[in-house]
VEXKOL-333629 format. One record per residue: x, z, y of N, C-alpha, C in turn; residue number from 1. Coordinates in Angstrom, 2 decimals. Each point is the difference from the previous one (the first is absolute). Layout:
N
REC       nu       nw       nv      cau      caw      cav       cu       cw       cv  pos
REC        X        Z        Y        X        Z        Y        X        Z        Y  NUM
...
***
This chain:
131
REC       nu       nw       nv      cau      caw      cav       cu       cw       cv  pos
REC    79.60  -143.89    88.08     1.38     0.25     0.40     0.25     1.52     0.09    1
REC    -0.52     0.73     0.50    -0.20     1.04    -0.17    -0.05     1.01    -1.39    2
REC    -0.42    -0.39    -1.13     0.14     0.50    -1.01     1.30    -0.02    -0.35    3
REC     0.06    -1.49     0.07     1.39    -0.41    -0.03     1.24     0.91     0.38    4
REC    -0.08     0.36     0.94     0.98     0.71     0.69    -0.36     1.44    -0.31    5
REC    -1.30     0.09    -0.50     0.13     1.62    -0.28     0.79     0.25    -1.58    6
REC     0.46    -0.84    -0.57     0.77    -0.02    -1.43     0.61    -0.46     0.34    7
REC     1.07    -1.26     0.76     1.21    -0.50     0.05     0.76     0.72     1.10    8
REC    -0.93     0.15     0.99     0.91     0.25     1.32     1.52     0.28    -0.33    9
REC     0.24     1.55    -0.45     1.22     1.14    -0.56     0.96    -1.43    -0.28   10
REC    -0.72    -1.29    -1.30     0.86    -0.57    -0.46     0.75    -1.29     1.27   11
REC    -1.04    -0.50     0.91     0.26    -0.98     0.59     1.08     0.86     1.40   12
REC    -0.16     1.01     0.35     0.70     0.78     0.85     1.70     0.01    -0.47   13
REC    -0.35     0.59    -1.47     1.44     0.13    -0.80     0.66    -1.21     0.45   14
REC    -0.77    -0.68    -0.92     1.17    -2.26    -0.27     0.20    -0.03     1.66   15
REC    -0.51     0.59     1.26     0.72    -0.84     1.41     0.68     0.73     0.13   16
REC     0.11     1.57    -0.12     0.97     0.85    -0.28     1.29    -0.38    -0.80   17
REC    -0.24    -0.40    -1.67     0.84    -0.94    -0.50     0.87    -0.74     0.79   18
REC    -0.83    -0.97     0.57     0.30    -1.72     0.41     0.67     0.49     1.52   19
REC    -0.29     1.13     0.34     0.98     0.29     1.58     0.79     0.48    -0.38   20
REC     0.67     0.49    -0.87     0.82     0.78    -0.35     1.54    -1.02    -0.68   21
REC    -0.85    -0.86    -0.61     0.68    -1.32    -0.62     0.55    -0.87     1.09   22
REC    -0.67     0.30     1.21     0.33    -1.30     1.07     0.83     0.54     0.81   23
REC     0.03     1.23     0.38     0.03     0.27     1.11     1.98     0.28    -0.12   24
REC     0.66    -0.07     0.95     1.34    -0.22     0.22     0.59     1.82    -0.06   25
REC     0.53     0.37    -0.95     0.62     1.15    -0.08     1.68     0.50    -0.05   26
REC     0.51    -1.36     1.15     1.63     0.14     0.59     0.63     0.21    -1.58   27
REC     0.44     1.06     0.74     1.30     0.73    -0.97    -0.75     1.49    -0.57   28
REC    -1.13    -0.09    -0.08    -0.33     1.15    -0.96     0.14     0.22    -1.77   29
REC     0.38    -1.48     0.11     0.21    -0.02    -1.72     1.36     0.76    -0.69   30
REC     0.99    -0.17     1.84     1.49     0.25    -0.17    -0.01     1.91     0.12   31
REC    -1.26     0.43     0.25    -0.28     1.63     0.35     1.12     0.73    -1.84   32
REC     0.47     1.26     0.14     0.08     0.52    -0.56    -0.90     0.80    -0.56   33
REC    -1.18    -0.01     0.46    -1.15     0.60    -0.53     0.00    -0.36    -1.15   34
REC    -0.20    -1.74    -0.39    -0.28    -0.97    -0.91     0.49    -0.53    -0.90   35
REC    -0.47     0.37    -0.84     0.79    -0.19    -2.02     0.09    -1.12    -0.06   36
REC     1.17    -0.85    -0.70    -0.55    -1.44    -0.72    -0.98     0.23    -0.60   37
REC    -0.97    -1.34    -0.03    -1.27     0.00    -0.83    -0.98     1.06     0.96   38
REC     0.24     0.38     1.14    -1.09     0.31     0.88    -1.31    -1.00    -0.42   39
REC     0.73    -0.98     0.82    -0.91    -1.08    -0.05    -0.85    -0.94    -0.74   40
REC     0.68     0.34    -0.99    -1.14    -0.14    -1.42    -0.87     0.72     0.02   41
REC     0.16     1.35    -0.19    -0.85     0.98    -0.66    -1.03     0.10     1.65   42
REC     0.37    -0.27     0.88    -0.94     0.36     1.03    -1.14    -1.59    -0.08   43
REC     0.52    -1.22    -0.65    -0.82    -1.17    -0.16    -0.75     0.53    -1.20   44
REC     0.44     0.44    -0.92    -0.69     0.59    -1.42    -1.51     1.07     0.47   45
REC     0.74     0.72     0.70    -0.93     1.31     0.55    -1.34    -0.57     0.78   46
REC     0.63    -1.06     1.09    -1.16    -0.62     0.80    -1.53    -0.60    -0.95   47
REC     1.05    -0.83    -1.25    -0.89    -1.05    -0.61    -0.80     1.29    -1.20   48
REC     0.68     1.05    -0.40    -1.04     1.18    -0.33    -1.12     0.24     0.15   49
REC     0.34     0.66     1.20    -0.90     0.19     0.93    -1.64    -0.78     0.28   50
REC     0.78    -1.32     0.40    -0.84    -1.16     0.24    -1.08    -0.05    -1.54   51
REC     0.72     0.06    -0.78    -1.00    -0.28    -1.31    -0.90     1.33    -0.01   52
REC     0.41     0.98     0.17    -0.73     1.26    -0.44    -1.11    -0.36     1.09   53
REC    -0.01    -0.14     1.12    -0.81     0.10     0.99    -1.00    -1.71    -0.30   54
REC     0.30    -0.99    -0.45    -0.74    -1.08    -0.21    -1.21     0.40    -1.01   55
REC     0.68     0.24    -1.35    -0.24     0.07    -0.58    -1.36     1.65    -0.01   56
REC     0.14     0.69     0.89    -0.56     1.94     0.42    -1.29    -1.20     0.68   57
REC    -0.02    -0.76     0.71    -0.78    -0.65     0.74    -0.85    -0.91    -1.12   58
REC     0.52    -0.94    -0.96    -1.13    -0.65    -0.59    -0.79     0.64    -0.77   59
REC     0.78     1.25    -0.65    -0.83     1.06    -0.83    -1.45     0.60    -0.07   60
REC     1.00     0.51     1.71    -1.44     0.84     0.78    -1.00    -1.02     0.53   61
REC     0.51    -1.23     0.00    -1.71    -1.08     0.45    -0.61    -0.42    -1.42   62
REC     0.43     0.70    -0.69    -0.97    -0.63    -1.22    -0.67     1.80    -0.61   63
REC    -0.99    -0.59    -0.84    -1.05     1.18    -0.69    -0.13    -0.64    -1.42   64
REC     0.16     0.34    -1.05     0.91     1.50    -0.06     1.38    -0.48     0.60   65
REC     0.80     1.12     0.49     1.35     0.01     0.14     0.91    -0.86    -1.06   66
REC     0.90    -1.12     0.15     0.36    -0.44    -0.85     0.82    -1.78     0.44   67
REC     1.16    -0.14    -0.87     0.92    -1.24     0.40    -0.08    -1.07    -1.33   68
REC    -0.59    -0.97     0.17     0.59    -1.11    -0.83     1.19    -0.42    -0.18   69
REC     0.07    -0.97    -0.88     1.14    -0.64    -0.46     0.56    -1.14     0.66   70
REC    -1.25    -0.74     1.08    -0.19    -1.18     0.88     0.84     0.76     1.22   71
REC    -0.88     1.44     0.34     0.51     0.33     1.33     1.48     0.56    -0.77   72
REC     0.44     0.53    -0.31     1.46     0.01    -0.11     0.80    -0.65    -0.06   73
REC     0.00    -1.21    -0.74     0.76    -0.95     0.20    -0.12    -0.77     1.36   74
REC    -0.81    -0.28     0.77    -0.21    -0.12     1.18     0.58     0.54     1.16   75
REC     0.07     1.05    -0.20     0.62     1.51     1.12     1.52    -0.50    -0.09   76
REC     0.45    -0.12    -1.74     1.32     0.04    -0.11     0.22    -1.32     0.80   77
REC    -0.35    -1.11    -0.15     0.27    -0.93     0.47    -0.35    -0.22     1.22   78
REC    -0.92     0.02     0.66     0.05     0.70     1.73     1.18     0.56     0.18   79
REC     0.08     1.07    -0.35     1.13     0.78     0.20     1.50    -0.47     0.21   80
REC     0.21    -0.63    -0.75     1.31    -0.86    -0.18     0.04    -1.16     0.63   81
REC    -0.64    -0.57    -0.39    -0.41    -1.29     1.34     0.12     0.43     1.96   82
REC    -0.32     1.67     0.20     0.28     0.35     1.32     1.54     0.32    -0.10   83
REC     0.28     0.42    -1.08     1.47     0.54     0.25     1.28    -1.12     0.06   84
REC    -0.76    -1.30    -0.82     1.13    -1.64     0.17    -0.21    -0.04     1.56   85
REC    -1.43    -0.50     0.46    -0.14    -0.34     1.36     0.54     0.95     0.65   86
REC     0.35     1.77     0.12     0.85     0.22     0.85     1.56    -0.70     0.04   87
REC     0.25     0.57    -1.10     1.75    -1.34    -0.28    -0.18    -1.42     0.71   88
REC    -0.89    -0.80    -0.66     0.43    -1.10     0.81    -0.46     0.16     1.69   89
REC    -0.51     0.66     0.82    -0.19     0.56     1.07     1.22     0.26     0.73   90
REC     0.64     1.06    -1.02     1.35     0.66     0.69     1.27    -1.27    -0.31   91
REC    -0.49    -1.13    -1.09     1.06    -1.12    -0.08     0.20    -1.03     1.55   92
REC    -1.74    -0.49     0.09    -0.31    -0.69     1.11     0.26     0.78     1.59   93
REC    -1.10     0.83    -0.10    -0.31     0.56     1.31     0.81     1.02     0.55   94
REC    -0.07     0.83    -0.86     0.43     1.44     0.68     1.73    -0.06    -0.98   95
REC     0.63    -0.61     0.71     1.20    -0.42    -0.32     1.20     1.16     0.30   96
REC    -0.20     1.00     0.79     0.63     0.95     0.61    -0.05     0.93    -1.82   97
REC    -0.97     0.21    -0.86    -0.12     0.43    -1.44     0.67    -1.12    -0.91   98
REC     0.16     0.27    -0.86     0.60    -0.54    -1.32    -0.85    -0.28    -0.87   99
REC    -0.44    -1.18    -0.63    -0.87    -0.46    -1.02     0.55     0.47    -1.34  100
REC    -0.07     0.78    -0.86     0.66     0.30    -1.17    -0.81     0.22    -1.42  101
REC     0.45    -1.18    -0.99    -0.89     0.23    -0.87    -0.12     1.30    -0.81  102
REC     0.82     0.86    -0.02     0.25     1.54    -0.67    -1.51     0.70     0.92  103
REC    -0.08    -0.67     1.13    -1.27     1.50     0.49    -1.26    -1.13    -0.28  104
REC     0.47    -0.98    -0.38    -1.82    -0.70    -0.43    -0.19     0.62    -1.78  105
REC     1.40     0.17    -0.61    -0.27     1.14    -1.16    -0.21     1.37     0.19  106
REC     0.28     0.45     0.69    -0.33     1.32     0.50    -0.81     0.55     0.41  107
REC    -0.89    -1.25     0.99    -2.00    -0.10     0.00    -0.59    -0.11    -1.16  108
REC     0.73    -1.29    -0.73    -0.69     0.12    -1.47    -0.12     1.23    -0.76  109
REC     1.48     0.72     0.24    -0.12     1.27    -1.32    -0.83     1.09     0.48  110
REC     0.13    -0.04     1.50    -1.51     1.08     0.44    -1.02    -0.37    -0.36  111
REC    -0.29    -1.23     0.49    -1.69    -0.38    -0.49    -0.05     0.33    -1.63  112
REC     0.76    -0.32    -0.76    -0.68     0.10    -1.27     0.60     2.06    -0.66  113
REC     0.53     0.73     1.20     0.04     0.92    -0.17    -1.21     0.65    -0.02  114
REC    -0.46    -0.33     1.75    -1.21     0.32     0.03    -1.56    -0.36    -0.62  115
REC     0.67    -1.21    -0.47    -1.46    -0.39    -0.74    -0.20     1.03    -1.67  116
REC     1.08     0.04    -0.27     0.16     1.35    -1.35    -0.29     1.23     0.23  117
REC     0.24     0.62     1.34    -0.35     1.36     0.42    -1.73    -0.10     0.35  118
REC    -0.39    -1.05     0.15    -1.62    -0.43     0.64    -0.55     0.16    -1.56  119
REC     0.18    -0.79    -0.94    -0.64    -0.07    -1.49     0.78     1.31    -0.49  120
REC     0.82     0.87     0.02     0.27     1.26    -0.93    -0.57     1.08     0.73  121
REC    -0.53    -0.24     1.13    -1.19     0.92     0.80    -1.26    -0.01    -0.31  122
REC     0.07    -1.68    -0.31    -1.49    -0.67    -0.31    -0.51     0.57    -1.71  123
REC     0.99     0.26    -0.44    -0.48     0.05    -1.46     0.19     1.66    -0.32  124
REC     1.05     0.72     0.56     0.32     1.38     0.24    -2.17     0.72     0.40  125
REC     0.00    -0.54     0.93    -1.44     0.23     1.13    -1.50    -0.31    -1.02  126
REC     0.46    -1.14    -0.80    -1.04    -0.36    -1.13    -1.05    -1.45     1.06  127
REC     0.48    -0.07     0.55    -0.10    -1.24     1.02    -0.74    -0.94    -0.97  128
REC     1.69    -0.64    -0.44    -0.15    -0.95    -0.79    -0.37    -1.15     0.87  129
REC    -0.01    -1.39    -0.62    -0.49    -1.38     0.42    -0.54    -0.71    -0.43  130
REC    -0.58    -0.65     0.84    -1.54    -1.21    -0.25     0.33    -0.73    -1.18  131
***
């Protein structure tokens, strides 16, 4: 468990970070003038980024040589997306005070597979490469 957490931790910290952020009741801050339409996309886009760069920084570094399959990527992506439905239906069921909206379960999607492109054009940029 411990190893474990010495390569995931960053990532498993992020997703409750994520997943509190998704739940948690934010009034009338959406109504702020701070906040662009499409805030809220691009800040679901940014999260699910993130999330991949850091999943993906973690399975890398537990393997020798350095390096991502084709199994673990498609995997990640689908992890990935699979956390970002279960927040939606979360905020459909539970946390009802949020809005279930299928535009930000695309908007996880288009991060994750943002970030999964910035992970392999690093990977191949670096000479990485995969299993």
């Amino acid at each position: 468990m411990k190893l474990f957490l010495k390569y995931h931790g960053l990532t498993i910290l992020w997703a409750l970070f994520v997943f509190t952020m998704c739940a948690v009741d934010l009034g009338n801050a959406d109504k702020s003038p701070m906040f662009f339409p499409g805030f809220d996309k691009l800040t679901h886009t940014s999260f699910f980024f993130t999330l991949i760069v850091l999943f993906c920084n973690g399975i890398i570094r537990q393997q020798k040589p350095l390096s991502l399959s084709y199994k673990q990527i498609v995997l990640v992506t689908i992890v990935a997306i699979i956390f970002g439905g279960l927040i939606e239906i979360l905020q459909l069921t539970i946390f009802t005070w949020r809005s279930a909206d299928w535009s930000d379960l695309f908007a996880d999607t288009l991060g994750t597979c943002m970030g999964m492109f910035a992970v392999l054009v690093t990977l191949g940029a670096t000479g990485y490469g995969k299993k």
